[in-house]
N, C-alpha and C positions, 0 to 999 in steps of 0.2 A: 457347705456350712454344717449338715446334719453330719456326715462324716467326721468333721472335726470336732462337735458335740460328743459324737462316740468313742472318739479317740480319749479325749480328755476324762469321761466317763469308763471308760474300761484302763484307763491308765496304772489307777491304783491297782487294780487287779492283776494285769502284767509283769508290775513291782513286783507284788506277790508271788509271784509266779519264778522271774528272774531272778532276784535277791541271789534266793539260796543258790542259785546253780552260777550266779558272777561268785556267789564270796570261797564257791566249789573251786570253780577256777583259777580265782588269786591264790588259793591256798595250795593248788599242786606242786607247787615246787618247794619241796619241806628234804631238809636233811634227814635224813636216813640213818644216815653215819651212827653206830655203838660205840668208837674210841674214847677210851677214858683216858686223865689229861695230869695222872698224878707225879712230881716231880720236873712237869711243863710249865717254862713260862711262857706269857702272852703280854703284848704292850696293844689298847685301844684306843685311840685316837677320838677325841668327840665320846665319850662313854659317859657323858652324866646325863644323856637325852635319847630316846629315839632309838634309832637300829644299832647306835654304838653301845647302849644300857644292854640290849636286848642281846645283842654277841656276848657282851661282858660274861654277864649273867652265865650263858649258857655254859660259856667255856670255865666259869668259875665251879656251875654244877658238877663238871666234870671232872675236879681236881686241880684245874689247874690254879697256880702263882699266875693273876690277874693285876696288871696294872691302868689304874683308867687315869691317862689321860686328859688333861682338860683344863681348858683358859678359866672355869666358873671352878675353885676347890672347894669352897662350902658347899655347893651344887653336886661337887663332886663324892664329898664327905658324906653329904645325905644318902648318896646312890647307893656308894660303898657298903653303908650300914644297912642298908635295904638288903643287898646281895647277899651279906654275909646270914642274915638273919633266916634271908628264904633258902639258902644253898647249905649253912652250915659250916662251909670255908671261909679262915678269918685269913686268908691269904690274895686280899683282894683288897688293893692300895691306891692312894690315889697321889699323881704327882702333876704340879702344874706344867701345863704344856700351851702357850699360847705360838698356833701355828704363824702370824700373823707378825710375829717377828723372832729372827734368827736369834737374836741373843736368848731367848726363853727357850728355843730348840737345843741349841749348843748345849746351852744349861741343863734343860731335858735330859739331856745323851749324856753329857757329863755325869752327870750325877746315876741313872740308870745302871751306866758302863761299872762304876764304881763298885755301885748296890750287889749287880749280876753277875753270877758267872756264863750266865746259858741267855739266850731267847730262841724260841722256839717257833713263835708265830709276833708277827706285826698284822695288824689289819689298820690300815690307813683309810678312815670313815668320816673324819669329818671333813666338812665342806660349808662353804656359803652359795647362797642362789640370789639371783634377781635383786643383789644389793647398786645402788647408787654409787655412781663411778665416786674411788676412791683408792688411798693408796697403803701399804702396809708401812709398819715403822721403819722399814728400810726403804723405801718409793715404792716399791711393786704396786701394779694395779691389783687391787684386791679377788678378784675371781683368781685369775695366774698366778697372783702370789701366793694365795691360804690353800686354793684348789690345786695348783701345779707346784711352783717352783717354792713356796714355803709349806705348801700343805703335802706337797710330795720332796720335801727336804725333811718335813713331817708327814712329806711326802715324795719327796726330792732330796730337800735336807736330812730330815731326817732318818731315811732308809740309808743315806749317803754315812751317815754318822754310828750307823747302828750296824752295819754291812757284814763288817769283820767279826761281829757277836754272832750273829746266822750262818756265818760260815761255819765258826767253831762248835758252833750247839748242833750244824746238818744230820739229819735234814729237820730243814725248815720252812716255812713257806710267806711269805707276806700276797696279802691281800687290799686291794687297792680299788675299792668304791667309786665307781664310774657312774653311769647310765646314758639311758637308748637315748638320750640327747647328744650324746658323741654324734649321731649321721648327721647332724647339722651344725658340724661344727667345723671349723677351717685353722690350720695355723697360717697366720700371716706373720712373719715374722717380721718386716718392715714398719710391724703394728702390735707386738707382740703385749703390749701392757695397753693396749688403749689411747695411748698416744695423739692420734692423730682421728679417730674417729672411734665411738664406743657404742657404745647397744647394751644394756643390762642383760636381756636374755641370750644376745650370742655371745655375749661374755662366758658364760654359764657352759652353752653348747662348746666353746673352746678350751674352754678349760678341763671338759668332761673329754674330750676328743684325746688332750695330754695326757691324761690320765692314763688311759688306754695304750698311747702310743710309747711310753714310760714302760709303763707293761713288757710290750713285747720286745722294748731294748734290754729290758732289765733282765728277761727272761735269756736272750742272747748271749745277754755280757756273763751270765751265771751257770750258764751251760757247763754240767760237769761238777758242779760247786757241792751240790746238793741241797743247796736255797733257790725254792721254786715258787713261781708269783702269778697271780689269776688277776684279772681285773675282774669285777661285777656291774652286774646293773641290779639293782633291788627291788625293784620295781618303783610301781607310782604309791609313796608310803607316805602318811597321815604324820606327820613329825614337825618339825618346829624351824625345816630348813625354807618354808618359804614365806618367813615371817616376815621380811622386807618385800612383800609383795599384795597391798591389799587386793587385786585380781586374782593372783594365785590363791589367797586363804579363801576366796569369796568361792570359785573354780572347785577347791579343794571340798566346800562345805554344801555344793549342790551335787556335788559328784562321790559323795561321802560312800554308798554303797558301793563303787568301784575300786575305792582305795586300799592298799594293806593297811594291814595293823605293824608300827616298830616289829612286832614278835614275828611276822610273816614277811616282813621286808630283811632279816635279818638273814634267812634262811641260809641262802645263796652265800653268803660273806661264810657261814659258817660250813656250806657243804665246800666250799674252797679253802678252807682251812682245816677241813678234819678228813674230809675223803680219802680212806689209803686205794695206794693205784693210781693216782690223778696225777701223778708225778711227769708223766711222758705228755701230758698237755699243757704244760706250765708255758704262760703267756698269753695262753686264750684266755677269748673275754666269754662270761659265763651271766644267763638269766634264769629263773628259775629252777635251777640246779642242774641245769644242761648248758652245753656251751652254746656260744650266739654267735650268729652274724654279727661281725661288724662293717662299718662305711669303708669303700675304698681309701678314700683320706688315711684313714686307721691302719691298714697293711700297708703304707709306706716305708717301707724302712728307710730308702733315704730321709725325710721326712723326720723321722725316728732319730733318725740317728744327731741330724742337725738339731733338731731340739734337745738333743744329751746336750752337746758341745753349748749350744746357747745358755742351756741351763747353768750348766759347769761354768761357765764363763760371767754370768753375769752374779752366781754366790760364790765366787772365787775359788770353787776346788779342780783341781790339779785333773786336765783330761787325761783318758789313758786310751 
């Protein structure tokens, strides 16, 4: 009992003590990178929030023609204006992109293709967590759909629609927003949208798992290309994607000294998008601006490869 007295009495001071040297260690994985980004374009997925504002931003400082993406455009507009004000660059647009259904990707790409003659960087960022089984406006189970096969058409689709612009602008690179919840994740394909038995948070861990496994086919299928693709994990970041989750915001806000900030979760998306050199590791998955173990599951390439095929098959594009 007196022990535990003590504990709770020297608690505070431990805080004290730790703080600084946890928010030391969140903070070591920071881009390094000097590239400047003038005559660069960039398309960001999820940019009116979080680590997608936080890339934006950065790559806009940088010179680059910045497009933010995003399902909220007044949301978006605000950002925009924000950016241009602290950066200087009024080359920082914002165009609707709801990942959540194909017709607004198609449209997306349509219109973008048009706009553009070049892309130079994709960073596919956004994402849902720990949301209530539901389906996108084409059926997709919502984590698979917005996280994998629409959010990697915007994620999937949309890398799929934008592909032949990356080749022509190479080199290029896209980046595709994972995390360390991929080891717990499994593709079942017999179960591939929920179907048949669901879970919110392994939905989450499945979809993060695709991501990854996306990655390293993408990286295969592009061998040679001069369009080269990293997955990340960001770490555990203080942003707005576990708002379907009153545990997780509850979790998030007792755990708050542990957390990144958007501006420190961003790092990693951005040292895989600007790193010169990084070209002969395209397809690793990368944490704090070094590359990461992933799960067994994850270096499947059969695996990999069958979820191409499934994906292709199930938004109708032409396998190869």
């Amino acid at each position: 009992m007196i022990g535990v007295l003590l504990l709770l009495l020297l608690l505070p001071l431990l805080l004290y003590i730790a703080v600084p040297q946890i928010r030391k260690m969140l903070s070591s994985g920071v881009c390094t990178s000097t590239v400047q980004l003038p005559g660069k374009v960039a398309v960001v997925t999820g940019a009116n929030t979080g680590i997608g504002k936080e890339t934006a931003k950065e790559l806009a400082k940088r010179g680059a023609r910045v497009y933010l993406a995003c399902r909220d455009v007044q949301k978006g507009e605000s950002v925009a204006r924000e950016i241009q004000n602290m950066t200087g660059n009024q080359q920082v647009l914002v165009r609707k992109l709801d990942l959540a259904d194909t017709k607004s990707i198609r449209a997306f790409a349509k219109g973008f293709l048009a706009e553009e003659k070049h892309l130079h960087i994709l960073i596919n960022n956004a994402g849902v967590m720990m949301c209530p089984y539901s389906k996108t406006a084409d059926g997709f189970e919502t984590h698979m759909g917005v996280n994998h096969l629409v959010f990697l058409i915007g994620h999937f689709l949309l890398t799929h629609l934008l592909l032949e612009k990356l080749k022509e602008s190479a080199p290029s690179r896209v980046v595709n927003v994972s995390s360390l919840a991929h080891h717990m994740g499994r593709i079942h394909f017999h179960n591939l949208q929920g179907e048949k038995f669901y879970h919110a948070g392994l939905a989450y861990c499945n979809s993060k798992l695709a991501n990854v496994l996306f990655t390293q086919e993408l990286a295969r299928r592009l061998k040679g290309s001069g369009v080269t693709t990293y997955s990340v994990h960001p770490g555990t970041v203080d942003s707005e994607l576990v708002r379907h989750s009153s545990l997780l915001r509850w979790i998030w806000w007792l755990f708050s000294f542990f957390i990144k900030t958007p501006q420190q979760g961003a790092q990693t998306s951005l040292y895989c998008a600007l790193t010169e050199g990084l070209e002969v590791l395209s397809g690793n998955h990368f944490s704090d601006c070094h590359v990461a173990w992933v799960s067994a599951q994850a270096r499947n390439e059969t695996v990999a490869r069958r979820l191409w095929d499934v994906s292709c098959d199930l938004l109708g594009i032409p396998m190869d």
